[in-house]
Residue frames as qw, qx, qy, qz and C-alpha x, y, z in Angstrom:
[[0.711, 0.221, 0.667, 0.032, 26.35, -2.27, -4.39],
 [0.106, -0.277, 0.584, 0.756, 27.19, -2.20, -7.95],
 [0.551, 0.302, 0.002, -0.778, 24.59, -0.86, -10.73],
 [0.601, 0.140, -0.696, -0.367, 24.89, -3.91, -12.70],
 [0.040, 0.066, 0.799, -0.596, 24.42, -6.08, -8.99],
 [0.180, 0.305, 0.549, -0.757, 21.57, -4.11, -8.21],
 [0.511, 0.353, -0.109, -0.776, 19.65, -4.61, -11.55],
 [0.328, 0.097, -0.937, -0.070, 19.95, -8.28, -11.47],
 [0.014, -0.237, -0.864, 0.444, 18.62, -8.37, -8.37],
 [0.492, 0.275, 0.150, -0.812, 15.44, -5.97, -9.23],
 [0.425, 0.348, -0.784, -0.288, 15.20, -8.58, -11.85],
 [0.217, 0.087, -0.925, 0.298, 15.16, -11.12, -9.89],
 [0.127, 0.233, 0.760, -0.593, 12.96, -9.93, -7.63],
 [0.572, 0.194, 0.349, -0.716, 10.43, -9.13, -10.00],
 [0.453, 0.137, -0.837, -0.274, 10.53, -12.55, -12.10],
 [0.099, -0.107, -0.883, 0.445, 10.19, -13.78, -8.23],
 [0.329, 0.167, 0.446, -0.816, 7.06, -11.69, -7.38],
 [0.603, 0.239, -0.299, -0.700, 5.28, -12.10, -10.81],
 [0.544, 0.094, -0.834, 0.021, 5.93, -15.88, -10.17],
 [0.036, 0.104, 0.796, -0.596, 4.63, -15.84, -6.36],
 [0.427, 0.395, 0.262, -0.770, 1.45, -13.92, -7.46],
 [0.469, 0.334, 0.808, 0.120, 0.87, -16.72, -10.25],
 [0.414, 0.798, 0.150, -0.412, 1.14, -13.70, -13.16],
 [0.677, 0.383, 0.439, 0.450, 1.86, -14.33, -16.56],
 [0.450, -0.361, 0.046, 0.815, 3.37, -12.22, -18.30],
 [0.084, -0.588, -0.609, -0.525, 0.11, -10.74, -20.08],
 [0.327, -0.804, -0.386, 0.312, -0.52, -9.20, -16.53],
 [0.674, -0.263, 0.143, 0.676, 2.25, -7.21, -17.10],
 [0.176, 0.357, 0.462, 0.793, 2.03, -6.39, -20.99],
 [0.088, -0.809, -0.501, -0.294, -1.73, -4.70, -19.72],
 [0.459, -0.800, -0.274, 0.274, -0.55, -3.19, -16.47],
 [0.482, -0.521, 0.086, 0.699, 2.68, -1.56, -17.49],
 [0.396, 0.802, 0.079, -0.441, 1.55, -0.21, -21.38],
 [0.162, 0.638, -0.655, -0.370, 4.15, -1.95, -23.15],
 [0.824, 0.189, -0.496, -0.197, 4.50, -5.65, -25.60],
 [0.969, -0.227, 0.095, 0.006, 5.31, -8.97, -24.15],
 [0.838, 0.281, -0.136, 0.448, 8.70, -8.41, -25.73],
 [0.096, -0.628, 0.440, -0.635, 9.51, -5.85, -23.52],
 [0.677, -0.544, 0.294, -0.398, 8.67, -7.93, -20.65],
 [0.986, 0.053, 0.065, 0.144, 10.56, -10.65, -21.85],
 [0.647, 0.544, -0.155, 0.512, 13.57, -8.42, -22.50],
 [0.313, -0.692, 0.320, -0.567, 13.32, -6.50, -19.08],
 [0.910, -0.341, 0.233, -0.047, 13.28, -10.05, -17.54],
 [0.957, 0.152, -0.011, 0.246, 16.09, -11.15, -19.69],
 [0.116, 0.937, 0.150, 0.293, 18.10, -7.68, -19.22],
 [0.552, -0.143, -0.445, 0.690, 21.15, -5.80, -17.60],
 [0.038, 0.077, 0.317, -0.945, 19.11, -2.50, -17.33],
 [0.063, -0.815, -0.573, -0.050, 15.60, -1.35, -17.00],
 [0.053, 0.497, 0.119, 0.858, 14.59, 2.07, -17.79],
 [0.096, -0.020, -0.763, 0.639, 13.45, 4.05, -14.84],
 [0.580, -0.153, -0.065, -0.797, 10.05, 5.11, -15.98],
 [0.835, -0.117, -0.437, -0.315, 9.17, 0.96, -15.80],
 [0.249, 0.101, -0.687, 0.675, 11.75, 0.59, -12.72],
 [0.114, -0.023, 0.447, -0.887, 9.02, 2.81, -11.00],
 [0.768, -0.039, -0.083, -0.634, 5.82, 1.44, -12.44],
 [0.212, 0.261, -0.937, 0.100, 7.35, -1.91, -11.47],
 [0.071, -0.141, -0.794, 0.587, 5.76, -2.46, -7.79],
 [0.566, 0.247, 0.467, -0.633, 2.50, -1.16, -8.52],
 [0.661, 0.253, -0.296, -0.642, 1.92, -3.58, -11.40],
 [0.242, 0.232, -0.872, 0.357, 2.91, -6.33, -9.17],
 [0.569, -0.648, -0.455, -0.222, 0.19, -5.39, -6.70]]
């Protein structure tokens, strides 16, 4: 799968999760250590850095 591919879909999937689990995107800003405009740019994004790649899933739940 191609890197750009495969960072859409992470994307995706975590717009999808943070949306299943009814979190705004304040959960986020607290859980991962960074502004709302990062989370709005990581959602809006073709890459994601890997430190927040990896703190993704546990700030999901």
């Amino acid at each position: 799968m191609e890197t750009a591919t495969k960072l859409n879909n992470i994307r995706s999937k975590v717009i999808r999760i943070k949306g299943l689990r009814g979190m705004k995107q304040e959960i986020l800003v607290e859980r991962l250590g960074v502004s709302q405009q990062s989370i709005s740019i990581l959602e809006q994004s073709e890459t994601i850095e890997d430190e927040k790649l990896e703190q993704s899933p546990q700030a999901l739940g």
